[in-house]
SEVEX-991787 format. One record per residue: residue in one letter; x, y negated, z negated of N, C-alpha, C in turn. Coordinates in steps of 0.1 Angstrom, whole numbers, plus 5000, padded with zeros to 4 digits. Each point is the difference from the previous one (the first is absolute). Last residue first. Layout:
<recs>
AXYZXYZXYZ...
</recs>
This chain:
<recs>
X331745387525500549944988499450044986X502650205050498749994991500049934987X502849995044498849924997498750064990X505649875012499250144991498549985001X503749845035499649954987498950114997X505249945036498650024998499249984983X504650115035500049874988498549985004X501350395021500649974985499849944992X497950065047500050114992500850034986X499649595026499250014989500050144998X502949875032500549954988499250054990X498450135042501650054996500249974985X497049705023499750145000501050104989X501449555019499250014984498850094999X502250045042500949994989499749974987X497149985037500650174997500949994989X498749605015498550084991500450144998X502849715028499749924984499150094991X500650175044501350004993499849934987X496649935029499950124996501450034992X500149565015498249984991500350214999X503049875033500849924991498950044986X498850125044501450034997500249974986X494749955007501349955009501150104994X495350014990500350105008501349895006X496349834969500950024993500850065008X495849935016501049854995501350044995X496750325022501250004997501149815001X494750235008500750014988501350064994X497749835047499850154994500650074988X497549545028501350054998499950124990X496849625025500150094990501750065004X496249525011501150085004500550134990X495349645020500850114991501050055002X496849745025500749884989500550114987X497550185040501249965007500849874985X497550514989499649865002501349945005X499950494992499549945011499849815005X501450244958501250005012499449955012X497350074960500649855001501249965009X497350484986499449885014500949874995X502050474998499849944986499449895013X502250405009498149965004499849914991X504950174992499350005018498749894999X502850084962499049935004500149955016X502250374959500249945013498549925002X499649974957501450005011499750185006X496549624974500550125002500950005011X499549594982499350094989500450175004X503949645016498050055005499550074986X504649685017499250064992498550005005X503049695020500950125000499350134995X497449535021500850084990500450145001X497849515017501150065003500150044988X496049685021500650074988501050095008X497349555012500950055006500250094984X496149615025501150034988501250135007X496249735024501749954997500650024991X495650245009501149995013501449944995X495850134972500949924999501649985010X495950334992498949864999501649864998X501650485001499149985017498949844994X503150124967500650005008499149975016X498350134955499949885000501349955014X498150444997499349905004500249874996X503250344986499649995015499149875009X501250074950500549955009500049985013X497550254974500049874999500349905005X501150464997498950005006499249824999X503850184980500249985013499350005010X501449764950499250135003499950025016X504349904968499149955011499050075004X503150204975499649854995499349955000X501850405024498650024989499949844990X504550235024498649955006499150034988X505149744992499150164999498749995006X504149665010499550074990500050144997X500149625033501250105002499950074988X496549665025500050074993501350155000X497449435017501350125003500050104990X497149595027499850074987501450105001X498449525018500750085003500050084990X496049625014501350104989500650085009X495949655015501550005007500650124989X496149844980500150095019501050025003X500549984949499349925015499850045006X498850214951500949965014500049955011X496550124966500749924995501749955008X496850405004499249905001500549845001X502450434986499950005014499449845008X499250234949501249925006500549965013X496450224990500049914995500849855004X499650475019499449945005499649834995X504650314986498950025002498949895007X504950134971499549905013498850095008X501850234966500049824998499549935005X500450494998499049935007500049854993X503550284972498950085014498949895008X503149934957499949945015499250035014X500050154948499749885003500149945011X501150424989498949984999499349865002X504850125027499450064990498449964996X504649895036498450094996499950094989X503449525010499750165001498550044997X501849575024499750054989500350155003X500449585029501350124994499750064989X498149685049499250044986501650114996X498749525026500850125000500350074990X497349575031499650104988501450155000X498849445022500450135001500250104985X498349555007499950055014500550145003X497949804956501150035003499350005018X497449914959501249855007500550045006X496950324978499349905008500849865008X502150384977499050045007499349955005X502249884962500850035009499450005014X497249924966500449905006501250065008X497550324980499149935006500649885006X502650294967499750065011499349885014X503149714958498650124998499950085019X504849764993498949955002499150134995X505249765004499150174993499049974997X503949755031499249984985499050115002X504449715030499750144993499049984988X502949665025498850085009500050144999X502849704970498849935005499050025010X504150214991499050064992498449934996X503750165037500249834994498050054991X504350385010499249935008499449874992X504050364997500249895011498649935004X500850404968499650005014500249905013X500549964949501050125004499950065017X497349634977501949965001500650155006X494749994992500949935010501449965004X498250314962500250005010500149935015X499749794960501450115001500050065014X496249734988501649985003501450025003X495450204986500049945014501249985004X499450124957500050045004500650005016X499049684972501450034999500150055006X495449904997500649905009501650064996X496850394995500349914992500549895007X497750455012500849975000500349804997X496950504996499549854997502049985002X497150425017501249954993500349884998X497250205034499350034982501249974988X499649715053500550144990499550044989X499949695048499650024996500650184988X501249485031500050124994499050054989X502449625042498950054985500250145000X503549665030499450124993499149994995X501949655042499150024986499750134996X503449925036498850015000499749964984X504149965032499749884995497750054997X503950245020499049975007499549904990X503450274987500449905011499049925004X499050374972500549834993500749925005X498450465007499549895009500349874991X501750404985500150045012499549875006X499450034954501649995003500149975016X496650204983499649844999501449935003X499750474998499249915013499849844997X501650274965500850035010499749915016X497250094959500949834998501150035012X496950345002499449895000500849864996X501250444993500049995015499249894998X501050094960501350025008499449995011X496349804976500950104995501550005008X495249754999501049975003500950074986X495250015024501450064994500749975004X497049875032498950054990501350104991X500449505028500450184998499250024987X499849615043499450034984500750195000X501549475028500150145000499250044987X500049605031499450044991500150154997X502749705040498650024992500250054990X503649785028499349914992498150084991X502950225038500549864997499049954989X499650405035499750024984500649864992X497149995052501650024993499750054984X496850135042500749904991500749994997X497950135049499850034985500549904990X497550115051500749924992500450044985X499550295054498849974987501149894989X500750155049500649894995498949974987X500750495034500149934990500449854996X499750305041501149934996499649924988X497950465025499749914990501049924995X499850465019500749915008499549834998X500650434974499050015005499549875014X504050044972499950125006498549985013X500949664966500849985015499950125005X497450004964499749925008500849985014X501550284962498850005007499149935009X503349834972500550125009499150065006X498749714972500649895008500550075013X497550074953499650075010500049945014X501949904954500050145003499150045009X501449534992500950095004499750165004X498949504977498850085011501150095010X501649744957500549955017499150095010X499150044951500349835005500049995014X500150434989498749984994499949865004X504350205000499050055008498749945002X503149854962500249975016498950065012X499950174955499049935001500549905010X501850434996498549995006499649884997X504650024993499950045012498149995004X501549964954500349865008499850035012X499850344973498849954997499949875009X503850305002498850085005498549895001X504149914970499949955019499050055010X500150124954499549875000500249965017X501250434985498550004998499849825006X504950144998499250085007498349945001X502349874966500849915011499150055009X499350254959499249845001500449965011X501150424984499650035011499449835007X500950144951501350085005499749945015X497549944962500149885009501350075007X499050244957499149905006500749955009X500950484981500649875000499449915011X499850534974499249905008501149844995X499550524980500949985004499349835011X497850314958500149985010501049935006X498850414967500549924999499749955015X496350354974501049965010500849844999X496850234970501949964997500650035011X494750054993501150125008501950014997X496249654988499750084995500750104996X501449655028499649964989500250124991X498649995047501850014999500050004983X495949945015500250124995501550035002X498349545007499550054985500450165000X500949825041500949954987499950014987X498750185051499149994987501350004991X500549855054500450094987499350024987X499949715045500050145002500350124993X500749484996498650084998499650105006X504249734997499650134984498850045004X503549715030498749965002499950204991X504149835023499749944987499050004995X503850365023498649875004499949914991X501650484991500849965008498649895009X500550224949499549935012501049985011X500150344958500949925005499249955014X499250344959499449955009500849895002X500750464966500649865006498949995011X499750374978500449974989499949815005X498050545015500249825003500049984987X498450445002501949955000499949905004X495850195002500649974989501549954998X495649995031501549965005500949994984X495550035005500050095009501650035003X497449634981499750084990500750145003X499749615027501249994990500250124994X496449945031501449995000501350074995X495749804983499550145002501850055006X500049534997499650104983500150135003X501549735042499249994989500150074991X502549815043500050114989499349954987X501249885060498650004984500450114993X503649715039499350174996499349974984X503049725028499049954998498650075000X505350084987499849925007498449965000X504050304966498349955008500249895001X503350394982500149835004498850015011X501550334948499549955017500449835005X501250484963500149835007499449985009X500250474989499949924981500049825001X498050435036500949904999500049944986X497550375020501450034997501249904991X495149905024499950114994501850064989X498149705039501149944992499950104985X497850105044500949965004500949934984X496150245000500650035003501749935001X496349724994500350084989500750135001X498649725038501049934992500550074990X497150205026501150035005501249904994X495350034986500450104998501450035003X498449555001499250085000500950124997X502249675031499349964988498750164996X504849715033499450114992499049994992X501549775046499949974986499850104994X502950055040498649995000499949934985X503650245027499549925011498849934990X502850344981499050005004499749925012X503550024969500650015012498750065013X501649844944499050025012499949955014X503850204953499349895013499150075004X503050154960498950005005499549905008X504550144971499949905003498250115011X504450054964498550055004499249885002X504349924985500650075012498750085006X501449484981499150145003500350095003X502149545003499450084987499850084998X500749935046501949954988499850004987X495950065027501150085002501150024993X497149575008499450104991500850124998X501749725034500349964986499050084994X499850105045500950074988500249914988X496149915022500050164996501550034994X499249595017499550034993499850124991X501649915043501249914990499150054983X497850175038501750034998500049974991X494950025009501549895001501250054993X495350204999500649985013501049945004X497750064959500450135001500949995015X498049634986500949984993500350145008X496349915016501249935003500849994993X496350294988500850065012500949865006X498550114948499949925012501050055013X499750244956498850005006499849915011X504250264969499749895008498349995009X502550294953499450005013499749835005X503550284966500049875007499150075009X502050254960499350055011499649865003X503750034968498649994997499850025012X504150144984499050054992498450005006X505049845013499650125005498750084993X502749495008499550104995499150075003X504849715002499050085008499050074991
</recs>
C-alpha cells in the first residue's frame, strides 16, 4: 500500500465505477475522485489536482501553462488512448513520467466502428423515426459483403476492425504514414485470421477514391487536422459510408456538411466532434447523418480495460524527458 503519493483521478467514469475505484484503493490509500458530474478544466482542473503527485486523466487539456502550475505532478497515467489532450513536449521538459498503453479500448472502439458503418449500409438511423412518426419505412440499403473497406490507420483499432469484417469477405486498403512491408502484412494477417490477399496499403487519394467505405483511426495531431477536406471529399463516391470513431477535427466539418447535402446517397457516422458536446453541431440535422456522443470506447468491459491500465501506469510508466 502506498501511503506517499496523493492519486488524483480526473475522469468522472472511472471516478464512478466501484470496481475501479477500489482496485486503485488496494494501492492507494490518498486517493482524489471527481465526483463533479463534469469535465474539469481551467482553474478548477488546476485546483483540483493541485495536491496530487499522480494523476489519472481522462480527456481533460493540460497544457504547458498547466503544467507549470501543478508542481508536485510527478506521474501522468492515461486513462484512454488518444495523447492529444496533453502537451508531451512539456511532460518532457517538466520530467513528468507518463503511464499510457496503446490499443487498451480496440475491441470496444472497432465494434463501435462496425455498428455505424451497418447503420449507414442498412439506412437504419432514421428507420425509428419513421415508424414513430407513422412512416413504415421500406428505404433500400446494402450489404457490407464483398465492399471495399479503406482505413485511414491501421493501428490497434484499425487492424482490429479489419479482423471484425473479415467475415464479410471485404477488400481492405489502407492508408498509413507507416510504410508496412509485404511480411509485414502477413504477419499480421496470420495473427488475425485474415487472407492477406485482401489487404494492401495504398497512397491517401486512392484509398479514398476505391473505397465504399471510409473508416478513419488516426490520431490528431498536426498532420491530420483537416485531412479530409473539400479536396479530398471531391474524390469519394456518391454512395461513401464515412465513419469517424477517432478524434473530431480530421474531417473538416464544414465541408463535410455540404459535401453530404449535394450527396443524398452518401452517409457519414461519427462518434467524434471537433467541438464536444455537439448539441448544435449542423451535420445532426442532415437525414444521411448519424452521431453518437463519444463513447466508442463506454462498454463494461472497454472502461475496466482502460481503468486498469490506468492503475497500472501509475507505476509501470516512461521517463519522457530525453
Amino acid at each position: 500500500m502506498n501511503h506517499q503519493d496523493v492519486v488524483a483521478v480526473t475522469s468522472r467514469s472511472f471516478s464512478n465505477n466501484d470496481f475501479l475505484v477500489h482496485e486503485l484503493k488496494k494501492l492507494y490509500s490518498n486517493v482524489l475522485l471527481n465526483y463533479s458530474g463534469k469535465t474539469l478544466k481551467g482553474i478548477e482542473l488546476i485546483e483540483f489536482l493541485k495536491d496530487a503527485s499522480k494523476a489519472i486523466i481522462g480527456i481533460e487539456k493540460l497544457s504547458d501553462s498547466d503544467l507549470s502550475k501543478l508542481p508536485n505532478l510527478r506521474v501522468i497515467s492515461k486513462y484512454g488512448v488518444g495523447l492529444n489532450n496533453l502537451d508531451l513536449e512539456a511532460l518532457q521538459t517538466r520530467n513528468i513520467k507518463l503511464g499510457f498503453t496503446p490499443g487498451v479500448n480496440n475491441q470496444s472502439v472497432a465494434e463501435h466502428a462496425l455498428t455505424l458503418i451497418l447503420t449507414g449500409l442498412k439506412k437504419i438511423q432514421n428507420n425509428n423515426v419513421d415508424i414513430l412518426s407513422g412512416n413504415w419505412s421500406q428505404e433500400k440499403g446494402s450489404e457490407l459483403f464483398g465492399k471495399t473497406v479503406g482505413l485511414l490507420g491501421f493501428g490497434n483499432i484499425g487492424q482490429k476492425l479489419a479482423s471484425l469484417i473479415q467475415p464479410f469477405s471485404c477488400k481492405i486498403i489502407f492508408f498509413d504514414k507507416q510504410d508496412y512491408t509485404n511480411e509485414d502484412i502477413f504477419k499480421i494477417s496470420r495473427d488475425l485470421n485474415l487472407n492477406p490477399e485482401l489487404i494492401d496499403q495504398l497512397p491517401l487519394d486512392i484509398v479514398l477514391s476505391q473505397s465504399d467505405i471510409i473508416s478513419i483511426h488516426l490520431p490528431l495531431i498536426k498532420d491530420t487536422r483537416n485531412i479530409i477536406s473539400s479536396k479530398e471529399l471531391d474524390l469519394l463516391k456518391s454512395t461513401i459510408c464515412i465513419i469517424n470513431t477517432s478524434r473530431g477535427g480530421i474531417i473538416n466539418e464544414d465541408h463535410l456538411h455540404k459535401f453530404l447535402l449535394d450527396n443524398s446517397a452518401a452517409f457519414a457516422g461519427f462518434d467524434v466532434f471537433e467541438e464536444e458536446p455537439a448539441f448544435d453541431n449542423p451535420l445532426l440535422k442532415l437525414p444521411n447523418f448519424f452521431g453518437t456522443s463519444h463513447r466508442s470506447s463506454l462498454t463494461l468491459e472497454g472502461i475496466n480495460a482502460m481503468g486498469l491500465a490506468a492503475i497500472n501506469g501509475l507505476d509501470d510508466n516512461i521517463n519522457t524527458k530525453q
